[in-house]
C-alpha positions, 0 to 999 in steps of 0.5 A, spaced: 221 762 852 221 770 853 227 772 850 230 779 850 231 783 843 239 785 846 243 783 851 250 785 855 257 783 853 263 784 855 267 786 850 275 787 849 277 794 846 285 793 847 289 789 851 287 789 858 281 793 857 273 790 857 267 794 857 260 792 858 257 792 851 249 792 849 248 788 843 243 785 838 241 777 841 243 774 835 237 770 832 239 762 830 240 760 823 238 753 820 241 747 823 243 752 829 241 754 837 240 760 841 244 758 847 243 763 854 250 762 856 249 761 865 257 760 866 263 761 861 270 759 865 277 763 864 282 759 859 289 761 859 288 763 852 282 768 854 289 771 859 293 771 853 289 775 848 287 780 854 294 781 855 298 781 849 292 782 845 295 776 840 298 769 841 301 767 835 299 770 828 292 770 832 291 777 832 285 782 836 285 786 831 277 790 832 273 789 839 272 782 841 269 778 846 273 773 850 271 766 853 270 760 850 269 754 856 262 754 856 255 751 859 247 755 858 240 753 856 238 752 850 232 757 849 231 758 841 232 753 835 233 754 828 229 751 822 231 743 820 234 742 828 232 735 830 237 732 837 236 739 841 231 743 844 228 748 848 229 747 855 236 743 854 242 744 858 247 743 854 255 744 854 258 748 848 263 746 844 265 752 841 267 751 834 265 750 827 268 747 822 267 746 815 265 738 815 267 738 807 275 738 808 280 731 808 279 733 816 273 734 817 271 727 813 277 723 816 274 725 823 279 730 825 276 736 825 280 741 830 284 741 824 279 744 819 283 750 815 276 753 816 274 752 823 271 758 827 272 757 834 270 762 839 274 767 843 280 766 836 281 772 832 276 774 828 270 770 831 266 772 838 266 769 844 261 767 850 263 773 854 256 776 853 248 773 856 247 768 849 251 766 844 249 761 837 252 754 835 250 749 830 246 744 834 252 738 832 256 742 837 252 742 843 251 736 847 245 736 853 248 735 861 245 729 865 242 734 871 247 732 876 252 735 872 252 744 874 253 748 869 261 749 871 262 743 871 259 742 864 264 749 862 270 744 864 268 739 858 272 744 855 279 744 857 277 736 860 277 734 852 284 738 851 286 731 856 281 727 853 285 728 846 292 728 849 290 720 852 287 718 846 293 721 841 299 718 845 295 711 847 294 711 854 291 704 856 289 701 863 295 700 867 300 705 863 303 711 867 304 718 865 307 724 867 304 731 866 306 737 866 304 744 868 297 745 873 294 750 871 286 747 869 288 744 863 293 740 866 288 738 873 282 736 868 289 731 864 290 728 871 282 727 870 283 724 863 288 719 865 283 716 871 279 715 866 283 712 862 286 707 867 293 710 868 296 706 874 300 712 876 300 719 875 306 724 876 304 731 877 309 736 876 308 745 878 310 751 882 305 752 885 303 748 892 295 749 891 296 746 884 299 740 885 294 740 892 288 740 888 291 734 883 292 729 888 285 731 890 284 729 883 288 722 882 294 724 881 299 719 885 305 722 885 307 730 886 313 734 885 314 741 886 319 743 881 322 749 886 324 744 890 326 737 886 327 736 879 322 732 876 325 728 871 330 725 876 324 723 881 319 720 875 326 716 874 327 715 882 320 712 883 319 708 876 325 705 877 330 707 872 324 707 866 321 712 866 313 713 864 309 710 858 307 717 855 309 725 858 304 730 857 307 738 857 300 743 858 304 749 860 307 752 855 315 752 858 320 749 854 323 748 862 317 743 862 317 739 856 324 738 856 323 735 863 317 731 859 322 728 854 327 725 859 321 723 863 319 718 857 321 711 857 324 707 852 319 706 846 314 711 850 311 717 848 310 725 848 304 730 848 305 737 846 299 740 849 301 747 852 302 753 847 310 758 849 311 764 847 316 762 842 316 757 837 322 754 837 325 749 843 331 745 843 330 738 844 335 733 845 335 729 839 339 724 841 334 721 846 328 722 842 332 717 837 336 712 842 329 712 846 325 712 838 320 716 842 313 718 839 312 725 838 305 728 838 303 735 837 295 736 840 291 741 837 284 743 842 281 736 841 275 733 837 269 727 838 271 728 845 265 731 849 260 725 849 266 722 853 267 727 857 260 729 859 260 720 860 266 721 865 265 727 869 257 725 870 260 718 873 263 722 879 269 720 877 273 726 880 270 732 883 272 738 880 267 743 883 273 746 887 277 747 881 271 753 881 274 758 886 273 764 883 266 767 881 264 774 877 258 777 874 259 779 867 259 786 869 266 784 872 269 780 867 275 785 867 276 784 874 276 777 873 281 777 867 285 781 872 284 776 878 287 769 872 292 773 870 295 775 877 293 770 882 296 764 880 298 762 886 291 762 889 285 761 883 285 755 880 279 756 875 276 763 875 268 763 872 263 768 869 256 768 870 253 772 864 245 772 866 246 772 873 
C-alpha cells in the first residue's frame, strides 16, 4: 500500500483558530500501527479545548491537533505486531497506557498516571490523514459497521464504563442526564444492559428525539417540567436504580442525585466547569446512595463493537454533520454553536 511521505493536518494555533498543516506521516514503531484515519468525530471535549484553549489543569500550551472519536484503515505495521494487519478497519481507541502501574495490571487502565490520550495536552490527536497507536488499541470493525459508526465506540464506552461501574442489570431503571452524544450513545448502553426503562432528560427537543429513537422510554424537557418530580411520578415514588449525570451541569446532577432510589446509585460522567458542587448530603446518607465518579473508560471496545454490529440501535443519524479536514474549523464552529440542531458533527480527513 502506497503511503505518502507527508500528510495534512489540521492543527490549533490558539483558541478558535485551526490551520491546515502539512506534516511527516509518522512511521509505526515496535508493537504499533499506521492507521489512515477515514472518520474523526467531534467530542465535547475537542469544543473545550478549542474554545477556552484548557480544561482543568489540561492546558494547550503549543500547536495542537484535536480529535480523538476515530475509525481508519490499517495501512502499515511495525515490528513484533501479531493481531493487526494491513487492510484492516479498525476502531482506535485513542490512549496509551503504561501496562506496569497498580492500574494498569489491576485492569483499570484509564487511570494509569502515564496514559497518552489523544487531543489531551501534550499528545496530538486524529484531526489529521494517519495517526499511530499500539496494535492493543485498535479493534477490527465487522463490515456492516461504517467507519462513523465504528468512531462512536469512543463516547459509546463512556456509557459502557458507567453501566458497568454502577452495576446496571436486566430489568434495572436508570435515568441520564444530559443528551448531547455521550448521553445518547449511554441510552444505547443501557439497552444493551437490559434496563427496563430509561428516563432522559435535555433542553433541546431534537436530543431528547433522537433518544427515544435510540431506546429511551420516557423524555423530559427540563424547560418545561422538572425531572426529578416526573422520574418520581412515573417510578411511583421510587425512584430509579442508578442515575447518570453526562452533561457536566451541577442543575442536572443535582437532579440526578434526587432522582435515585433508596440503596441506588449515581455516575458522575460529564465534566463542569467549576470543580466543586453542593450535593445534599442528607440523602446521599438517608438513601446510603453509592457515589461513582467515571473516568473515559477501559476494556470496553470489544463490547461496544459487539453491541453496535448487533444492530441494537441505529446510530447513523446521530451523524448529522460532515466536514473535510480543510474545514475542520468550521466544524469545530458548527459543535460549539448549533446545539439545538447537530447531534455529532464528523471529520473525513482523506476524503
Amino acid at each position: 500500500m502506497s503511503i505518502p511521505v507527508t500528510m495534512k493536518a489540521a492543527v490549533m494555533t490558539e483558541p478558535r483558530k485551526i490551520v491546515l498543516e502539512e506534516r511527516p506521516v509518522p512511521a509505526p514503531r515496535d508493537g504499533e500501527a499506521l492507521v489512515k484515519v477515514m472518520a474523526v468525530g467531534v467530542c465535547g471535549s475537542d469544543v473545550h479545548y478549542y474554545e477556552h484553549g484548557r480544561i482543568g489543569n489540561a492546558i494547550v500550551e503549543k500547536p495542537m491537533i484535536l480529535g480523538h472519536e476515530c475509525a481508519g484503515e490499517v495501512v502499515a505495521v511495525g515490528g513484533s505486531v501479531t493481531k493487526i494487519r494491513v487492510g484492516d478497519r479498525v476502531a482506535v481507541e485513542p490512549q496509551t497506557t503504561c501496562g506496569r502501574c497498580p492500574a494498569c495490571k489491576s485492569g483499570r487502565y484509564n487511570l494509569c498516571p502515564d496514559v497518552a490520550f489523544f487531543a489531551t495536552p501534550p499528545v496530538d490527536g486524529a484531526f489529521a490523514q494517519y495517526v499511530i497507536a499500539r496494535e492493543d488499541f485498535l479493534f477490527p470493525i465487522p463490515d456492516r459497521l461504517s467507519y462513523e459508526e465504528a468512531s462512536l465506540i469512543e463516547p459509546f464506552s463512556v456509557g459502557i464504563h458507567a453501566a458497568n461501574r454502577t452495576g446496571l442489570k436486566p430489568g434495572s431503571t436508570v435515568a441520564i442526564m444530559g443528551m448531547g452524544p455521550v448521553g445518547l450513545m449511554a441510552v444505547v448502553a443501557a439497552k444493551a444492559y437490559g434496563a427496563s426503562r430509561i428516563f432522559v432528560s435535555d433542553l433541546e427537543p431534537l436530543r431528547l428525539k433522537a433518544a427515544m429513537e435510540l431506546g429511551a422510554t420516557h423524555s423530559i424537557n427540563v424547560r418545561e417540567q422538572d425531572a426529578v418530580e416526573a422520574i418520581r411520578r412515573w417510578t411511583g415514588g421510587v425512584g430509579v436504580d442508578a442515575a447518570w449525570e453526562t452533561a457536566g451541569n451541577p442543575k442536572a446532577l443535582q437532579s440526578a442525585l434526587l432522582s435515585v432510589r433508596r440503596g441506588g446509585k449515581l455516575a458522575v460522567v460529564g465534566l463542569p466547569m467549576q470543580s466543586e458542587i453542593p450535593l445534599n448530603v442528607h440523602v446521599i446518607t438517608d438513601r446510603e446512595v453509592d457515589i461513582y465518579g467515571v473516568f473515559r473508560y477501559a476494556n470496553t471496545y470489544p463490547s461496544g463493537i459487539e453491541f453496535l454490529a448487533s444492530g441494537i440501535a441505529d446510530v447513523k443519524p446521530l451523524c448529522t454533520d460532515s466536514y473535510p479536514l480543510e474545514r475542520t474549523q468550521d466544524a469545530m464552529e458548527r459543535a460549539l454553536n448549533n446545539k439545538s440542531g447537530s447531534l455529532k458533527v464528523m471529520v473525513y480527513p482523506n476524503a
